[in-house]
Each structure stands twice: as structure tokens, then as C-alpha cells.
MDAnalysis code that builds the backbone (N, CA, C; Angstrom):
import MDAnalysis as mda
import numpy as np

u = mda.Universe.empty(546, n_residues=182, atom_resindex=np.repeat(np.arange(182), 3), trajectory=True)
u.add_TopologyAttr("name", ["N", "CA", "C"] * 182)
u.add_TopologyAttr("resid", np.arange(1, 183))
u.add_TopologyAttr("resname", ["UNK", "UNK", "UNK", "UNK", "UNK", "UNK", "UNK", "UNK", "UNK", "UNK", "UNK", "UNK", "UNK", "UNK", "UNK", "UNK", "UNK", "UNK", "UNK", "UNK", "UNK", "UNK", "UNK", "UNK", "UNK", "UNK", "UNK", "UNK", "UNK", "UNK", "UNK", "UNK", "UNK", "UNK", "UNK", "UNK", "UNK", "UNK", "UNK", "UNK", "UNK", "UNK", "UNK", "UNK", "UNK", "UNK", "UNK", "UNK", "UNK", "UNK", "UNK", "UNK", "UNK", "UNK", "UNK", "UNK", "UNK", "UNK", "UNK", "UNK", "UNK", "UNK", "UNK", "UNK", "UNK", "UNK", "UNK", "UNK", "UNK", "UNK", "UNK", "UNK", "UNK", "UNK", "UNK", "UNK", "UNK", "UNK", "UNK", "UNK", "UNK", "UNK", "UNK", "UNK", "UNK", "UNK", "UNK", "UNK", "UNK", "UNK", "UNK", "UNK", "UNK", "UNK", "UNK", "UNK", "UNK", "UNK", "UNK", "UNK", "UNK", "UNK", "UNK", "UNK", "UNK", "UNK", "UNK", "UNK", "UNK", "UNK", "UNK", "UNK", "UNK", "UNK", "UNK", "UNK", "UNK", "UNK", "UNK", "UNK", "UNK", "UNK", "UNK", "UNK", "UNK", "UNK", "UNK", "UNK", "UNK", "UNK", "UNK", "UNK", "UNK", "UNK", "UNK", "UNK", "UNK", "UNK", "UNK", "UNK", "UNK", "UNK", "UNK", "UNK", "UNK", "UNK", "UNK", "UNK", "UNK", "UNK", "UNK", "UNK", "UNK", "UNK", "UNK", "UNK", "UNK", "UNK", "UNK", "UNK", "UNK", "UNK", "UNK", "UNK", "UNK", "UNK", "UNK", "UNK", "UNK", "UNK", "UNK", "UNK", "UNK", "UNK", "UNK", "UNK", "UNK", "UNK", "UNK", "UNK", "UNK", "UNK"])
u.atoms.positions = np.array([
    [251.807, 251.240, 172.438],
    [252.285, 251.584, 173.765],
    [252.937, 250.399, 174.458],
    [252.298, 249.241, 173.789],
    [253.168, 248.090, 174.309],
    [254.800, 247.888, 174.308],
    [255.215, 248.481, 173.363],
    [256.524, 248.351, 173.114],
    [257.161, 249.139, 173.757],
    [256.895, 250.033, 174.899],
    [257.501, 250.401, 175.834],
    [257.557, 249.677, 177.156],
    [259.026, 249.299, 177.285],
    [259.374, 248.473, 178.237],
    [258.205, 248.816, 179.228],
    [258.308, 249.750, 180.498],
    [257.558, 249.946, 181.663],
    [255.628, 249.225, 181.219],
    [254.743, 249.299, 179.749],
    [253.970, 249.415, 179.943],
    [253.687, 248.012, 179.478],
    [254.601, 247.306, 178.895],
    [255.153, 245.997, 178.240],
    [255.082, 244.821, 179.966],
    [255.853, 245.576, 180.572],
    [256.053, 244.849, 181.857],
    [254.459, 244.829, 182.741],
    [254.193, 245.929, 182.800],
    [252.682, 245.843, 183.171],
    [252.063, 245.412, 182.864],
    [251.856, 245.077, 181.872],
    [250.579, 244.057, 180.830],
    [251.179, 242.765, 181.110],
    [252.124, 242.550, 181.731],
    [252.814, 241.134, 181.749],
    [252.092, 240.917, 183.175],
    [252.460, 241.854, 184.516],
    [252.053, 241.649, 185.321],
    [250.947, 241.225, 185.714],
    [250.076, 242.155, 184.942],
    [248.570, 242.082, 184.745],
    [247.856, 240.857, 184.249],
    [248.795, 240.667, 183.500],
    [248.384, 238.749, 182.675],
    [248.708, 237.476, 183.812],
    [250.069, 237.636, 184.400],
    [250.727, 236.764, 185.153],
    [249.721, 236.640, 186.285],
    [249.613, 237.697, 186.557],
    [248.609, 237.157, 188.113],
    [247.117, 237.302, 187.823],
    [246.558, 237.491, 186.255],
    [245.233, 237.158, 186.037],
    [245.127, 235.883, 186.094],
    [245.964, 235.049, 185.524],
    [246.024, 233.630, 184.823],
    [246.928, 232.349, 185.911],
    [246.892, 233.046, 186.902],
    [248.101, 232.234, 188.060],
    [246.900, 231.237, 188.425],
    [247.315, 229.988, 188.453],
    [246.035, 229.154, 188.673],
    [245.990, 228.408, 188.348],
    [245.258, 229.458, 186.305],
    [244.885, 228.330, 185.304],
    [246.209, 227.591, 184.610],
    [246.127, 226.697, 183.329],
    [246.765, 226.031, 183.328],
    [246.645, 226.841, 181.621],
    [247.091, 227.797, 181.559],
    [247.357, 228.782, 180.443],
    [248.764, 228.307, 180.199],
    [249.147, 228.340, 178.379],
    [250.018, 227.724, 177.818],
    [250.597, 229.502, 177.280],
    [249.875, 230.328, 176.816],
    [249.905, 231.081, 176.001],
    [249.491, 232.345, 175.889],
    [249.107, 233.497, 175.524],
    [248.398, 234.626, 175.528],
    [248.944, 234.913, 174.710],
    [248.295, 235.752, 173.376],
    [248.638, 236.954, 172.496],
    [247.563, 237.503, 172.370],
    [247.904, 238.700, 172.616],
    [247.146, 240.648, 172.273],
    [247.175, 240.652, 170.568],
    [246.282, 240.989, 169.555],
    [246.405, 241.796, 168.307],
    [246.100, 242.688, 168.662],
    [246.513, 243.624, 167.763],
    [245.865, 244.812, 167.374],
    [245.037, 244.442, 166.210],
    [244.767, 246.015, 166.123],
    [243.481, 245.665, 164.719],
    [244.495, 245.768, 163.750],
    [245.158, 245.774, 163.135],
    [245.983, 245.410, 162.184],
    [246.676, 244.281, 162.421],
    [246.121, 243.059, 162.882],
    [246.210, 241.541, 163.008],
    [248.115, 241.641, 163.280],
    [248.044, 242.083, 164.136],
    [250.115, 242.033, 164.497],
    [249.993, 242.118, 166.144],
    [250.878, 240.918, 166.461],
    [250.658, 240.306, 167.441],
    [251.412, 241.675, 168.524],
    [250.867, 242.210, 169.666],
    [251.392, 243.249, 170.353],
    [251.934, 243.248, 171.575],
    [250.931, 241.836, 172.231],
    [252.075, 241.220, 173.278],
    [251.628, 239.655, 173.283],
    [252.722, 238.938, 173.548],
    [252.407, 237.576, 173.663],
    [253.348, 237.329, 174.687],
    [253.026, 235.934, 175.326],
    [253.934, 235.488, 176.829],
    [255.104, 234.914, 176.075],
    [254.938, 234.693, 174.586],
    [256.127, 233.975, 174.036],
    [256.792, 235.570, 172.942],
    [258.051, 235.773, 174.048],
    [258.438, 237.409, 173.140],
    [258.877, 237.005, 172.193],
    [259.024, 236.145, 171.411],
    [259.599, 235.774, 169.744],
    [258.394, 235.966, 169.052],
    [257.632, 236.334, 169.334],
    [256.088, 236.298, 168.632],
    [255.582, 237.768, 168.520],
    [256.017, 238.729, 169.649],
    [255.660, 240.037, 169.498],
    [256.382, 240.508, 167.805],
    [255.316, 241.419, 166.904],
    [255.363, 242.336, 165.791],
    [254.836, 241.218, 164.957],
    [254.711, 240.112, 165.233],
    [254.573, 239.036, 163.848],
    [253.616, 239.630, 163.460],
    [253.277, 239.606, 162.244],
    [252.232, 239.760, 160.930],
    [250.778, 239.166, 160.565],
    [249.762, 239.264, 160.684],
    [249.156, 238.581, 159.865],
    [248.925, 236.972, 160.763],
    [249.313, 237.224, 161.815],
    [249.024, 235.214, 162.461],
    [247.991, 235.068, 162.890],
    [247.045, 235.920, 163.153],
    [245.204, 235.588, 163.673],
    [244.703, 234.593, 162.990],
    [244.313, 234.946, 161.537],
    [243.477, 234.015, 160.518],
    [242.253, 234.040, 160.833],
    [241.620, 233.174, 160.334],
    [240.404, 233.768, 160.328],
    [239.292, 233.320, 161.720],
    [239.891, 232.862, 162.960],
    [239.569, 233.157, 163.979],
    [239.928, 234.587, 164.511],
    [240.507, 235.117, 164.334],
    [240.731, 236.463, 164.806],
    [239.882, 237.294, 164.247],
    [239.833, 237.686, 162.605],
    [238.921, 237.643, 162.126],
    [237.498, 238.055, 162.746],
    [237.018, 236.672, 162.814],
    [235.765, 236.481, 163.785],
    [235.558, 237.403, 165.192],
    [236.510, 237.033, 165.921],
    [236.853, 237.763, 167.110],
    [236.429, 239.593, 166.873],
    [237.207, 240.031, 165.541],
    [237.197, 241.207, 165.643],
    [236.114, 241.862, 165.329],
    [235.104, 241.233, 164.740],
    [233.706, 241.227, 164.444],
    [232.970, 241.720, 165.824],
    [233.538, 240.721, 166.909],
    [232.954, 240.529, 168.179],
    [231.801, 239.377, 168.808],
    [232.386, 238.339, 168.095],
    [232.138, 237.308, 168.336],
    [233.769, 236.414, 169.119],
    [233.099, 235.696, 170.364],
    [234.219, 234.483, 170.757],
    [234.341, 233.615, 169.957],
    [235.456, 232.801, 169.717],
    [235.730, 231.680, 169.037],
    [236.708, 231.224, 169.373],
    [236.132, 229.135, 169.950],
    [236.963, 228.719, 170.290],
    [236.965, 227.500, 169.629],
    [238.771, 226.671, 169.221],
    [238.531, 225.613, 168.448],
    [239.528, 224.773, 169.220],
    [239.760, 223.584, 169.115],
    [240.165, 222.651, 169.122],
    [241.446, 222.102, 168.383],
    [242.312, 221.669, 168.658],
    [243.463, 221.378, 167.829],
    [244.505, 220.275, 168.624],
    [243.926, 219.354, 167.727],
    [244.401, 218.245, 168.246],
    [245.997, 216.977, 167.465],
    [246.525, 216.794, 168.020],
    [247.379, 216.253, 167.405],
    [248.218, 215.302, 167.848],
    [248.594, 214.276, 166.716],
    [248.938, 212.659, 167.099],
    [249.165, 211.642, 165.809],
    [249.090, 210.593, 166.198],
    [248.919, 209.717, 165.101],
    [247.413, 209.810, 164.703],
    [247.407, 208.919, 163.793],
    [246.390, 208.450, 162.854],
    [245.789, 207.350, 163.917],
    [246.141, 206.328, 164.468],
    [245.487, 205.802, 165.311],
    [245.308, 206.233, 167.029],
    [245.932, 207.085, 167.281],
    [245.883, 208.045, 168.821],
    [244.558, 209.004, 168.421],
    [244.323, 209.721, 167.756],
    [243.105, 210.090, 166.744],
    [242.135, 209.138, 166.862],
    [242.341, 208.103, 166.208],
    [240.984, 207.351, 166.226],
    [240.233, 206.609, 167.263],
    [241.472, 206.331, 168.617],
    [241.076, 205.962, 169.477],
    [240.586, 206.960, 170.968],
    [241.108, 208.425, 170.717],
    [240.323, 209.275, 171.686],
    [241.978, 209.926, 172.250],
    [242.613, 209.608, 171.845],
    [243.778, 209.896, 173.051],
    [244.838, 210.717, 172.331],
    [244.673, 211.621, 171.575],
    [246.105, 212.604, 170.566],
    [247.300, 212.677, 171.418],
    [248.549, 213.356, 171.033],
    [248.999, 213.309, 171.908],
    [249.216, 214.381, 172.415],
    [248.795, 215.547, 171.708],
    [248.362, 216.590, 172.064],
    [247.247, 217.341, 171.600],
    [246.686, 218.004, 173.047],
    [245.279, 217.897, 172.882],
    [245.603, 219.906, 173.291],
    [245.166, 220.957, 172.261],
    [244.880, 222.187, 172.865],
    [243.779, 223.233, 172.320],
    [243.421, 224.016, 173.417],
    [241.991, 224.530, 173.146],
    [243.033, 225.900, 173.142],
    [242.272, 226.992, 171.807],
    [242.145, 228.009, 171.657],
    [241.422, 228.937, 171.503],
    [240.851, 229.898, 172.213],
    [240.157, 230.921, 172.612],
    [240.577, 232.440, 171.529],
    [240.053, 232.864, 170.636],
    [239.880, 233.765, 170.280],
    [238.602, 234.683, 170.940],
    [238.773, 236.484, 171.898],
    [238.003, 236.830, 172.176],
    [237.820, 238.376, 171.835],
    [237.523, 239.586, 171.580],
    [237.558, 240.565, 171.099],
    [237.678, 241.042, 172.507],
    [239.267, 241.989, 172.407],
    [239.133, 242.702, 173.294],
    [238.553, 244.160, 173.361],
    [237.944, 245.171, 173.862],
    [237.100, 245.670, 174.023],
    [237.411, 247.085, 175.554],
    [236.892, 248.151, 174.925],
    [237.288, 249.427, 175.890],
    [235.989, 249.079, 176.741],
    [235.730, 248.813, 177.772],
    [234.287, 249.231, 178.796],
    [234.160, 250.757, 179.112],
    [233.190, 250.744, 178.596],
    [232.703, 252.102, 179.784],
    [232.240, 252.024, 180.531],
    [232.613, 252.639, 181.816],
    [232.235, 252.869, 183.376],
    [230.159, 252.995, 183.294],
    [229.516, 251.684, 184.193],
    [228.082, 251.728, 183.994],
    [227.347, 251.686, 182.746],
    [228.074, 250.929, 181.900],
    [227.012, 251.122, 180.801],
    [226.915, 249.912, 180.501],
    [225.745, 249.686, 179.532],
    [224.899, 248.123, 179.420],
    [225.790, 247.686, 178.198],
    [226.080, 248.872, 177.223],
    [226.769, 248.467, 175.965],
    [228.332, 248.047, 175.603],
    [228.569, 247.280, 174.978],
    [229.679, 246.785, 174.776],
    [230.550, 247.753, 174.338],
    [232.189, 248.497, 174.619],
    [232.459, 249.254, 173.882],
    [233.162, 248.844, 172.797],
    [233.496, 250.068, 172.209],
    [234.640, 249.484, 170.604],
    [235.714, 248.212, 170.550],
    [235.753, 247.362, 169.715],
    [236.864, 246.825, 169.630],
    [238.050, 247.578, 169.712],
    [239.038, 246.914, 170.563],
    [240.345, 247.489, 170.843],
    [241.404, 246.630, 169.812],
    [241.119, 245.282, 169.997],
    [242.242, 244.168, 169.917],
    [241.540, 242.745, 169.854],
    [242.051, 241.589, 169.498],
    [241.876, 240.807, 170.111],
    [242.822, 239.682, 170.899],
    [242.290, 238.869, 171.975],
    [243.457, 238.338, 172.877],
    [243.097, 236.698, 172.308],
    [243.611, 236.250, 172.670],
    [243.857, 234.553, 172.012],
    [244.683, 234.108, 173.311],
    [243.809, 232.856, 173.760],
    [243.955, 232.476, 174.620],
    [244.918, 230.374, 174.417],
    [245.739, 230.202, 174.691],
    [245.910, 228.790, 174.186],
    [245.781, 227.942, 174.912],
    [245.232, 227.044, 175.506],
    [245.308, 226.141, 176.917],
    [245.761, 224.475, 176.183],
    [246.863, 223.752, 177.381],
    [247.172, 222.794, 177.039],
    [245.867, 221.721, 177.636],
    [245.445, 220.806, 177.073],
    [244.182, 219.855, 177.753],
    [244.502, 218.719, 177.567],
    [246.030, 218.606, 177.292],
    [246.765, 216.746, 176.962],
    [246.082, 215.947, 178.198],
    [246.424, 216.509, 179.380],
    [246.473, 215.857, 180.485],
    [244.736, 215.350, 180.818],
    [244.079, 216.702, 180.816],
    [242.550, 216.421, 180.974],
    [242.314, 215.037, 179.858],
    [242.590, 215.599, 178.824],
    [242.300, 214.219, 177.777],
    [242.528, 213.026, 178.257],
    [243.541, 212.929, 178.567],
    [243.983, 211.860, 179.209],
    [243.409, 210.905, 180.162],
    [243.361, 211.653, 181.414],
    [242.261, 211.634, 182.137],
    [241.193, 211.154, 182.067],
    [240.532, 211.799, 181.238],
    [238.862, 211.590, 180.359],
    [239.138, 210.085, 179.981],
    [240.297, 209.379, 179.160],
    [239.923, 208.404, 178.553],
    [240.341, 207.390, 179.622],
    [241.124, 207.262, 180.029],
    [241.615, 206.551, 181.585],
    [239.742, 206.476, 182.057],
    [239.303, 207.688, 182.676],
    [238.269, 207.214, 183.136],
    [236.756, 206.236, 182.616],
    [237.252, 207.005, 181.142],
    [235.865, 205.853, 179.912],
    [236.437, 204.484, 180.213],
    [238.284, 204.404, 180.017],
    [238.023, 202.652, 180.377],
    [238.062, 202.512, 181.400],
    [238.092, 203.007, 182.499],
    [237.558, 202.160, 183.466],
    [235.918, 202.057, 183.894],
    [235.015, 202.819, 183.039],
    [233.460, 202.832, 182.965],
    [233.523, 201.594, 182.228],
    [234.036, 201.287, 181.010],
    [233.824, 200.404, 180.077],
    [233.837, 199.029, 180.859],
    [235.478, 198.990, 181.557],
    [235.470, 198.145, 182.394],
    [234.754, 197.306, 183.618],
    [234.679, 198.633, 184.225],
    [233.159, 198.445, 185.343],
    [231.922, 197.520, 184.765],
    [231.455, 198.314, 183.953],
    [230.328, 198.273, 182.896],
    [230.291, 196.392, 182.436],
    [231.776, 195.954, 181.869],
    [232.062, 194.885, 181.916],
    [231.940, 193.719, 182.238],
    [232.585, 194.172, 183.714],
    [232.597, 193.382, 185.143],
    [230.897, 192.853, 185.599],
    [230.419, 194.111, 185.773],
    [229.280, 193.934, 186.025],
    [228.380, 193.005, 185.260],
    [228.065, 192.870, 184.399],
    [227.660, 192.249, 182.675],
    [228.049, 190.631, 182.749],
    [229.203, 190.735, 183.087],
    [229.630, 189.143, 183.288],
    [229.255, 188.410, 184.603],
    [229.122, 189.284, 185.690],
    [228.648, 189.367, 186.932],
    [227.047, 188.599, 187.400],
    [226.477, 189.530, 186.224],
    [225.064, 189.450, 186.064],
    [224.787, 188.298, 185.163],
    [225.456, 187.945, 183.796],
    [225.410, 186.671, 182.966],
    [225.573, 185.479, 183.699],
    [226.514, 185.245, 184.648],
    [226.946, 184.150, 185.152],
    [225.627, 184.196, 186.688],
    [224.976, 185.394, 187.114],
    [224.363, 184.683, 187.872],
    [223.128, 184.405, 187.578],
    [222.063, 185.257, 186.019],
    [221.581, 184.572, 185.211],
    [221.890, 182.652, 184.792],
    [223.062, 182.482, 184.684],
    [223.235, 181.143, 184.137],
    [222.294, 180.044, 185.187],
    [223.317, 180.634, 186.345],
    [223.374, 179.841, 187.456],
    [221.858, 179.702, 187.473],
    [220.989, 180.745, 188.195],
    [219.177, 180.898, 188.456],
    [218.768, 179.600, 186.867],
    [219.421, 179.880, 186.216],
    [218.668, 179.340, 184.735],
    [218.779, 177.543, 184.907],
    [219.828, 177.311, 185.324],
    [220.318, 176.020, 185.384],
    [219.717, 175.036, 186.618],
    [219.639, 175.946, 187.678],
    [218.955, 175.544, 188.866],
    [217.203, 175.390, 188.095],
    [216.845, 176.311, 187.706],
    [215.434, 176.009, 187.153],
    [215.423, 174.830, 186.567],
    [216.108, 174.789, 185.720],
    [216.148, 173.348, 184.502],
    [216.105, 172.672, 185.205],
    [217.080, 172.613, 186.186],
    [216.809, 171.131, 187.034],
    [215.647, 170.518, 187.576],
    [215.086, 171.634, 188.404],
    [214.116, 171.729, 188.801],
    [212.996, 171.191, 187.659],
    [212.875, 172.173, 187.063],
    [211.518, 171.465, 186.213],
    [212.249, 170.207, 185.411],
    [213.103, 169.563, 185.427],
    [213.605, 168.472, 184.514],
    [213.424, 167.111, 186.364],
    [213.268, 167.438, 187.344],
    [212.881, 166.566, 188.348],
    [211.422, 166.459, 188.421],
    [211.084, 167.601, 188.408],
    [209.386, 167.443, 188.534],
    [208.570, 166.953, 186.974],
    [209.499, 166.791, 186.185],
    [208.858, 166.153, 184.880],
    [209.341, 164.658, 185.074],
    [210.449, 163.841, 185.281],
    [210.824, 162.780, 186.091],
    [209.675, 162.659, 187.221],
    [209.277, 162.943, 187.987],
    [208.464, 162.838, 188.928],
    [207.217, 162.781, 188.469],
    [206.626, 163.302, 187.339],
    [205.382, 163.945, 186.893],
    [205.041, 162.246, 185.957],
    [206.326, 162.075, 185.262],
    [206.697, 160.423, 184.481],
    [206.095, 159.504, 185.600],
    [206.939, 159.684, 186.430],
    [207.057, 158.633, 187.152],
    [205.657, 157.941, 187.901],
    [204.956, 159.031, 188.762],
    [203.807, 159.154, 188.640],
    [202.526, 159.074, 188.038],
    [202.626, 159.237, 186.633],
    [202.091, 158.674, 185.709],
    [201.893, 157.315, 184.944],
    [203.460, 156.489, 185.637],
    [203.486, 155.255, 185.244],
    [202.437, 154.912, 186.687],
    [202.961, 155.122, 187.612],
    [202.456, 154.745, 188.624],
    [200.523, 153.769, 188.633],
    [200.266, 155.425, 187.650],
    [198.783, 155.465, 187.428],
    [198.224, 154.502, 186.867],
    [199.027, 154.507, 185.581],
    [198.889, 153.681, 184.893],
    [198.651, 152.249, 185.123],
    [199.906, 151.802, 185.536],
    [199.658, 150.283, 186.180],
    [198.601, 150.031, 187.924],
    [197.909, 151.181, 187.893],
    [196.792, 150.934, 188.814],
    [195.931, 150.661, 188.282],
    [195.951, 151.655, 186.678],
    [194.681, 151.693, 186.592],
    [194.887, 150.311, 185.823],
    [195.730, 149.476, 185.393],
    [196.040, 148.024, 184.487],
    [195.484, 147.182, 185.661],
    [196.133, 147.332, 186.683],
    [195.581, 146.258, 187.780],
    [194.031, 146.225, 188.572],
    [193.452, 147.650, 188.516],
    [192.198, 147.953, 188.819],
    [191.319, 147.324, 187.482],
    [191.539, 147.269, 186.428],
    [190.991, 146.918, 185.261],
    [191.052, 145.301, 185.506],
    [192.341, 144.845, 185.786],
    [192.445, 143.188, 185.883],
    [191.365, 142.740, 187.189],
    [191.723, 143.627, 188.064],
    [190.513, 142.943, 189.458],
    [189.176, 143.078, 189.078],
    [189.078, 143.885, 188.691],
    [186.856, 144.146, 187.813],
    [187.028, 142.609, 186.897],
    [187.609, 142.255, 186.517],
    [187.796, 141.454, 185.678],
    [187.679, 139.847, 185.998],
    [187.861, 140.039, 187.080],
    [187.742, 138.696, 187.649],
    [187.134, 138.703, 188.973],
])
């Protein structure tokens, strides 16, 4: 029924102002014969066979969502692809009016969202935690040093003093020994 203009346009409508908001890249409808019935990209409506085996899943009636990420080999390893998108496989489904049970599979819809930017984002904000994290660390080392160094001194005067004092004793007790003495 999709392929009639009027009901084609409605399902568009119906999508356009479900999804006005989010930051949706994509939508395609299957049918149960895995052929795409409407998608926001019309070069894609009748294709064949493009679900795989997330759709699959979906039509079971299970959600499934994956990840698909892409970049270099080192944009990869460091957190940052250069494109980053989440796909939503979900079984679409007839409701019946008041009831607890799920109805029949109809279709399923596949959802594509772009998340470059969130990614992005995300890692911008780790380095500047890392950074913080950093700052702080060196913050705290150097005023460790400082407390540490002031101590040394400290006990390196009162051991000088503790010497010194001790000579003190000493030659009292040399001269207290010489006066008994005579």
C-alpha cells in the first residue's frame, strides 16, 4: 500500500513529525519479505534482501541495536572514528486496542542515528577529565614536596640543635669531672 503515492506521503508525514527533534539520519520499513517499503532515502525503496541478519532478529521480535563505527586504524584506537552511527532494528507490530499482548509482526523499521558529534563530545570531555585529573596531581605533588621539605628542615635543625646540645653536655660533664678532680 506503500507504493501508492497518497499513502506513501502519509507515512512520510507520520515519520517527519514523529522524528522532528531527534537527530535521525534514516528510517526504513521492511516487509516480511525483507524488501525495503519505505525509507527517507527513496533510492532505497523495493531493494531486496538489505536487513541481514539484524532484521532477521527483529522479525523474531526481538530489538537490536549495533554500532558501526568508522575511521582510521588509529581514530579507532584512540576513541574518536570519524564516523560514529547507531542502528536500531525493531519489529514493527499491529496493536490491539487494550490488550496486554503484543500483536503480529507486521514489518520491521530500522532506525539509523548519526552519533559523530556526541562521540566527539564524549572524548573532548575525557580529555579534559584527564586533564583536570592532571592538574590537580601535580597540584597536590608539588604541595606534598613543599610540606616534605619544610619537615626535613625542620627535623635536620633540631638534630643540629639536638648535636649541638649534646656537645654542650659533654664538655660540662669534661669540666665537672676536671673540678671533682682537683
Amino acid at each position: 500500500q506503500l507504493r501508492e503515492k497518497e499513502q506513501y506521503e502519509l507515512m512520510e508525514q507520520v515519520i517527519r513529525t514523529t522524528l522532528h527533534g531527534f537527530k535521525v539520519d534514516q528510517v526504513n520499513i521492511y516487509d516480511l519479505n525483507n524488501t525495503i517499503s519505505y525509507s527517507t532515502d527513496t533510492d532505497l525503496i523495493g531493494r531486496r534482501n538489505a536487513g541481514g541478519t539484524h532484521y532477521m532478529s527483529a522479525l523474531k521480535g526481538e530489538r537490536v541495536t549495533k554500532l558501526d563505527q568508522q575511521g582510521s586504524f588509529t581514530q579507532l584506537l584512540i576513541g574518536i572514528p570519524s564516523e560514529s552511527r547507531i542502528v536500531t532494528y525493531s519489529p514493527l507490530r499491529a496493536e490491539k486496542p487494550l490488550s496486554r499482548f503484543p500483536g503480529p509482526v507486521l514489518g520491521v523499521v530500522e532506525i539509523v542515528q548519526d552519533l559523530s558529534d556526541e562521540y566527539e563530545a564524549i572524548y573532548h570531555f575525557q580529555v579534559q577529565v584527564i586533564l583536570t585529573c592532571t592538574a590537580v596531581m601535580v597540584v597536590l605533588f608539588l604541595f606534598l614536596l613543599v610540606v616534605v621539605r619544610r619537615g626535613e628542615r625542620i627535623i635536620e635543625r633540631r638534630a643540629l640543635e639536638r648535636l649541638r646540645l649534646e656537645e654542650q653536655l659533654s664538655k660540662a660533664k669534661h669540666l665537672s669531672s676536671l673540678g671533682e678532680m682537683t
